[in-house]
MDAnalysis code that builds the backbone (N, CA, C; Angstrom):
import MDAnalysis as mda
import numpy as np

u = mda.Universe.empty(327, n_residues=109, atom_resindex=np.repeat(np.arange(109), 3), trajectory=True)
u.add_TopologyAttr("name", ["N", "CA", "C"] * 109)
u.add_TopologyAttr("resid", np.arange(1, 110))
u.add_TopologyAttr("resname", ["UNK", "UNK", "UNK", "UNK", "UNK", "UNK", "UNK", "UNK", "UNK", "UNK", "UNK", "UNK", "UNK", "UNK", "UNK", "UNK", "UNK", "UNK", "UNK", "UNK", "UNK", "UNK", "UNK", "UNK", "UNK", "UNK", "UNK", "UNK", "UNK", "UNK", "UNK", "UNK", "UNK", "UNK", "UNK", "UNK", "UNK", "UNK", "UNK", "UNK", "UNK", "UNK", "UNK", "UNK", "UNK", "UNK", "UNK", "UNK", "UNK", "UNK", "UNK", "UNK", "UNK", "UNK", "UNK", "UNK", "UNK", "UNK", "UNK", "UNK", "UNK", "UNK", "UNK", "UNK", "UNK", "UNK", "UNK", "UNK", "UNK", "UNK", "UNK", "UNK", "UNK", "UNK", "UNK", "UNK", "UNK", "UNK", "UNK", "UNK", "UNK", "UNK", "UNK", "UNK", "UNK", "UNK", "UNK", "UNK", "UNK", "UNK", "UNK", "UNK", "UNK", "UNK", "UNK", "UNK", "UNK", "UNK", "UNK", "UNK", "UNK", "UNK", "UNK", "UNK", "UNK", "UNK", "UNK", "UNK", "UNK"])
u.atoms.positions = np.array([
    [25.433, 40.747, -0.810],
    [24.713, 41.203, -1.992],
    [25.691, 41.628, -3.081],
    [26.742, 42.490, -2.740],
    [27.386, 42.414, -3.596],
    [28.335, 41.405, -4.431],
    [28.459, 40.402, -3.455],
    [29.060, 39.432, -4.063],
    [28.680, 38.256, -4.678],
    [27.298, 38.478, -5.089],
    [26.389, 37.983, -5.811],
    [26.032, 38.600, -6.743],
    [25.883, 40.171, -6.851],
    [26.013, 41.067, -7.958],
    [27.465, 40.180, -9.075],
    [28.511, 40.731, -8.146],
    [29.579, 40.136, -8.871],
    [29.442, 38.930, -9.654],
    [29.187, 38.231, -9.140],
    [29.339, 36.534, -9.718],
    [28.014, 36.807, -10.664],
    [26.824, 37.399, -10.377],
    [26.016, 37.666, -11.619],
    [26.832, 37.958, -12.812],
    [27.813, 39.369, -12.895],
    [28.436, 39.338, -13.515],
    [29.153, 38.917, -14.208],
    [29.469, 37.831, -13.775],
    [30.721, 36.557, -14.370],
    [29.856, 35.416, -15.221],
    [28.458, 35.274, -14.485],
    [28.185, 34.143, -14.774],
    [27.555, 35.031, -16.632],
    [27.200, 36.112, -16.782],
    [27.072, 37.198, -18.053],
    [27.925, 37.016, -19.225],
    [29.314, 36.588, -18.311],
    [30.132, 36.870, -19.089],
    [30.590, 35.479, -19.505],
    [30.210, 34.855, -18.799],
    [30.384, 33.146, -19.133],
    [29.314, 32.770, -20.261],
    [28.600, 33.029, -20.208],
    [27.467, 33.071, -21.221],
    [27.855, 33.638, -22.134],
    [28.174, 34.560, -22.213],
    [28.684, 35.262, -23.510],
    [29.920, 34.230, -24.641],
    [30.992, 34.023, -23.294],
    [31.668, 33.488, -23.686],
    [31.412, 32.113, -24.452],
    [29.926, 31.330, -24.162],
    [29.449, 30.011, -24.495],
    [29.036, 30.054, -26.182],
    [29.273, 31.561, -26.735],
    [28.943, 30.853, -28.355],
    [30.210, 31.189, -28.842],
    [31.183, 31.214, -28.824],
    [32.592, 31.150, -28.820],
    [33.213, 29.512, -28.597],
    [32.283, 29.372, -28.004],
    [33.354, 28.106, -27.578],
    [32.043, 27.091, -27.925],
    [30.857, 26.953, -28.465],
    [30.654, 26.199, -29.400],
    [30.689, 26.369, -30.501],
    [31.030, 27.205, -31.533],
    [31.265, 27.899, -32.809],
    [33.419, 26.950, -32.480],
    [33.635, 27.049, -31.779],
    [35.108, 26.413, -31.397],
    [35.100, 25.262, -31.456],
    [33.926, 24.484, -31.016],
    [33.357, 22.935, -31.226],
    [32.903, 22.580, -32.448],
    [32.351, 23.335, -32.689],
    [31.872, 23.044, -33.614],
    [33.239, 22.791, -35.117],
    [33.388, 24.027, -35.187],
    [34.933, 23.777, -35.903],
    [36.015, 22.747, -36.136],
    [36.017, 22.717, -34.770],
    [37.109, 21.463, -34.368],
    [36.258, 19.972, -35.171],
    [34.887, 19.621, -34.805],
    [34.580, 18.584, -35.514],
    [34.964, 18.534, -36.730],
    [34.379, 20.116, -37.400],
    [34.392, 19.863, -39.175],
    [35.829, 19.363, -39.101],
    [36.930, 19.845, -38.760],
    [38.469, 19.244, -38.947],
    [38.459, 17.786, -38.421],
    [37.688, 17.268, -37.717],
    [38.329, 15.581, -37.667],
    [37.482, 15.105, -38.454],
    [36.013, 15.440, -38.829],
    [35.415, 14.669, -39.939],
    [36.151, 15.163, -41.416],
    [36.517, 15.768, -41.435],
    [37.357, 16.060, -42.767],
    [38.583, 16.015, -42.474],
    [39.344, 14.789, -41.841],
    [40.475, 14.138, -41.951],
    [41.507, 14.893, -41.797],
    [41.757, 16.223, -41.404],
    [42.809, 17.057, -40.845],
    [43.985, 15.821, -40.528],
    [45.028, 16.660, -41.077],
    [46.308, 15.944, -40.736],
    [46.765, 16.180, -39.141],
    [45.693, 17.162, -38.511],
    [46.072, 17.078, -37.032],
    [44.574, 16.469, -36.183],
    [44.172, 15.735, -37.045],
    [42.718, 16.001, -36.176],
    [42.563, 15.132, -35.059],
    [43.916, 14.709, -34.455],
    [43.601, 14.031, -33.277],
    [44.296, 14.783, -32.038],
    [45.535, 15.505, -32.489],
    [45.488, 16.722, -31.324],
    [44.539, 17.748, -31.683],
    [44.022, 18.272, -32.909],
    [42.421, 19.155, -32.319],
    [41.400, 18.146, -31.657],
    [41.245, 16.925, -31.881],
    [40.301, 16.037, -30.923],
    [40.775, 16.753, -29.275],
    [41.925, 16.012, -29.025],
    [42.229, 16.338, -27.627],
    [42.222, 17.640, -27.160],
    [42.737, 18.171, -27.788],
    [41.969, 20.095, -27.365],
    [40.938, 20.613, -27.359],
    [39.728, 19.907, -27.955],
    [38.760, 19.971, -27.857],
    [37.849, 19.505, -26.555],
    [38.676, 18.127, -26.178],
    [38.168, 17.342, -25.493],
    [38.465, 18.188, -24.025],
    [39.477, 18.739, -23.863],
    [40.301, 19.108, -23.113],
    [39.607, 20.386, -22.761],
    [39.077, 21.604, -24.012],
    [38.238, 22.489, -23.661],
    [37.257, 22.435, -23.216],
    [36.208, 21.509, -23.421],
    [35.062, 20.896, -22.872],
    [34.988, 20.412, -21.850],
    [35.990, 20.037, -21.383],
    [36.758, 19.511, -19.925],
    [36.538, 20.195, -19.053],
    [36.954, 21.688, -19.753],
    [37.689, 22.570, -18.907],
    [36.284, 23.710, -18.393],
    [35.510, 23.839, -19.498],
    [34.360, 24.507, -19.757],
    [33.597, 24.111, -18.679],
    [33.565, 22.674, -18.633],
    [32.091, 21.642, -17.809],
    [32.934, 21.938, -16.354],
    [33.827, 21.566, -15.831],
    [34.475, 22.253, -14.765],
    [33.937, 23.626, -14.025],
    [34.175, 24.231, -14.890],
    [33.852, 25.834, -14.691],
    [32.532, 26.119, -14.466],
    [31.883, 25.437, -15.424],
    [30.089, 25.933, -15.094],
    [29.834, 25.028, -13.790],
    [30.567, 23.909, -13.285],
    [29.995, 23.310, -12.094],
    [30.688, 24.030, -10.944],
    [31.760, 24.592, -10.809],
    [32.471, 25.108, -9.816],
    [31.420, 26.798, -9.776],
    [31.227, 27.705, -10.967],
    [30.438, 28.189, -11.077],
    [28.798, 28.641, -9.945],
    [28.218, 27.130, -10.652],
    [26.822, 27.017, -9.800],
    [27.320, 26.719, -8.187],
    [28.509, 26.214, -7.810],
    [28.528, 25.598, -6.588],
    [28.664, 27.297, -5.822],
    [29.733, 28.140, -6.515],
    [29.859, 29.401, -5.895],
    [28.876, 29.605, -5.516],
    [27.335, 30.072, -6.741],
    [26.478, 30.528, -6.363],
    [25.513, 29.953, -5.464],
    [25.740, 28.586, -5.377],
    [24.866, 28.085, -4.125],
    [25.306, 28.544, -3.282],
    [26.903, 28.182, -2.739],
    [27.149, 29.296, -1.631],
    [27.205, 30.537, -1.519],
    [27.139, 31.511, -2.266],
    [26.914, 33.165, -2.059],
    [25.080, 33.361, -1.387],
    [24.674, 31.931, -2.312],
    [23.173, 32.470, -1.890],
    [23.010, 32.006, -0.203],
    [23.382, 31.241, 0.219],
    [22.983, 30.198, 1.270],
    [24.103, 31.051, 2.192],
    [24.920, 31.534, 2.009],
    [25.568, 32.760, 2.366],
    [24.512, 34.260, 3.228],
    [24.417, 34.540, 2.024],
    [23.431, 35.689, 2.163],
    [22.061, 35.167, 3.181],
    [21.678, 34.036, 2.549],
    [20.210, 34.040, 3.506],
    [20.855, 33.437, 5.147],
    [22.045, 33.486, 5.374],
    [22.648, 33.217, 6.897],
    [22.600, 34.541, 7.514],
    [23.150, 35.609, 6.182],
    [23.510, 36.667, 7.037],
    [21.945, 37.480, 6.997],
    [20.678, 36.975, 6.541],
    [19.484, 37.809, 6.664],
    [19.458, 37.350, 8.131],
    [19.359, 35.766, 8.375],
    [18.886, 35.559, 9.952],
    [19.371, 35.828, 10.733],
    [21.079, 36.147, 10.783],
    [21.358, 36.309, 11.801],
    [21.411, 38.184, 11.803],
    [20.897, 38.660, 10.874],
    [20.494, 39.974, 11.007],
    [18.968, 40.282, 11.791],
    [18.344, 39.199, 11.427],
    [16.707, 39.204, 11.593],
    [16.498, 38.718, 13.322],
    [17.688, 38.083, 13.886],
    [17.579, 37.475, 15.129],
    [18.230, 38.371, 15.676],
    [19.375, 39.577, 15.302],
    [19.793, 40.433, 16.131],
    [18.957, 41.727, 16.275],
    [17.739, 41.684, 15.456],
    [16.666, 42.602, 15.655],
    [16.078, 42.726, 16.270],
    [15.593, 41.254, 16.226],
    [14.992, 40.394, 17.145],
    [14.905, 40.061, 18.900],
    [16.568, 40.469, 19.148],
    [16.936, 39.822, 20.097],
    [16.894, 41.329, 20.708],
    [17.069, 42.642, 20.257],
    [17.374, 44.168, 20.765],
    [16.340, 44.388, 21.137],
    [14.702, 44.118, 19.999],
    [13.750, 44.004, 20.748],
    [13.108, 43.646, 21.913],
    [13.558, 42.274, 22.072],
    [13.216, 41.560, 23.266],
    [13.768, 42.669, 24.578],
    [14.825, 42.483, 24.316],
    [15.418, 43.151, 25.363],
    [15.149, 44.787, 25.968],
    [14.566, 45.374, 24.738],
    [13.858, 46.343, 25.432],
    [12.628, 46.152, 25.993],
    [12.134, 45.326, 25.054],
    [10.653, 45.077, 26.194],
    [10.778, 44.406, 27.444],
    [11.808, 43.477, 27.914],
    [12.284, 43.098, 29.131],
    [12.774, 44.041, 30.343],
    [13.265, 45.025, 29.458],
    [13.963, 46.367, 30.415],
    [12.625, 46.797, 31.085],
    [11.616, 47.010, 30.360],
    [10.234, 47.564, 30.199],
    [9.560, 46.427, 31.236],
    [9.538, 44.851, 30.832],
    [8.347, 44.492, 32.207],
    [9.274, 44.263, 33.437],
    [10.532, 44.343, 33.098],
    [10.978, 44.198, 34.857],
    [11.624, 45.485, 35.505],
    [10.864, 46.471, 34.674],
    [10.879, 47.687, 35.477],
    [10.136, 47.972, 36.743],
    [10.452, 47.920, 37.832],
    [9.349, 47.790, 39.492],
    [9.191, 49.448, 39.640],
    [9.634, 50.234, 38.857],
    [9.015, 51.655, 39.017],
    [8.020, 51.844, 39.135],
    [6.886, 50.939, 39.145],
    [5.319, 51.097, 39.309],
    [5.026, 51.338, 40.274],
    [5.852, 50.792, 41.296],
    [5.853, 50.422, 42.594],
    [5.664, 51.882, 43.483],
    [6.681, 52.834, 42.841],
    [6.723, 53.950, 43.569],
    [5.543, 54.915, 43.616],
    [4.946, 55.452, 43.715],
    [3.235, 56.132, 44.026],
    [3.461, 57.660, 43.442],
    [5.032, 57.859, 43.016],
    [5.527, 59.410, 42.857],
    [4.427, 59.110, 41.023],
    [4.552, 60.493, 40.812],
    [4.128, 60.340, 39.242],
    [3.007, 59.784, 38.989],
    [2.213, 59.217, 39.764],
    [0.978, 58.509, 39.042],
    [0.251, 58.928, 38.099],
    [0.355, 59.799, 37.821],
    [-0.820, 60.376, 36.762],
    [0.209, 60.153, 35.450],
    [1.559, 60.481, 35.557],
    [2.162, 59.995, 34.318],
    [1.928, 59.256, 34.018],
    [2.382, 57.895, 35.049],
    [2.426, 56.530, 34.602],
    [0.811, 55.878, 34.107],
    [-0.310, 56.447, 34.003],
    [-1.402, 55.628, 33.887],
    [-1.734, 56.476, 32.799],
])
């Protein structure tokens, strides 16, 4: 849980970071449509940021598939060790042959 908190966090801040870096795109075009004397290394830095951006948001979602698919492993195998303590007391319970003994009856019924 917390490490899904976390990456909530990141993914906040990635977002944030996303009108920055199209306000950055955006820019970079006006300079190659208006013939910048560099506008083919801002092309490639551009190209290169967008690169780098689309990377990130896919490595991103893949984290969070695994944090989630993560977490719902560790519900079951929380939910089956509940599961399994239960059993086992009620097993302690029917293969108890203490019935057997005649002491106590009035407790036991």
């Amino acid at each position: 849980e917390a490490l899904i908190k976390k990456h909530e966090d990141f993914e906040k801040s990635l977002a944030a970071q996303e009108e920055k870096i199209k306000a950055l795109d955006e820019f970079a075009s006006k300079l190659i449509e208006g013939q910048h004397y560099a506008a083919e290394d801002v092309s490639q830095r551009r190209a290169l940021l967008l690169q780098r951006r689309n990377a990130l948001l896919e490595k991103s979602a893949m984290r969070r598939a695994t944090l989630e698919a993560a977490f719902k492993l560790m519900q079951f195998e929380r939910d089956c060790d509940e599961t399994n303590g239960w059993i086992r007391g009620k097993l302690k319970f029917a293969n108890d042959d203490s019935y057997l003994d005649p002491t106590n009856l009035n407790g036991k019924v």
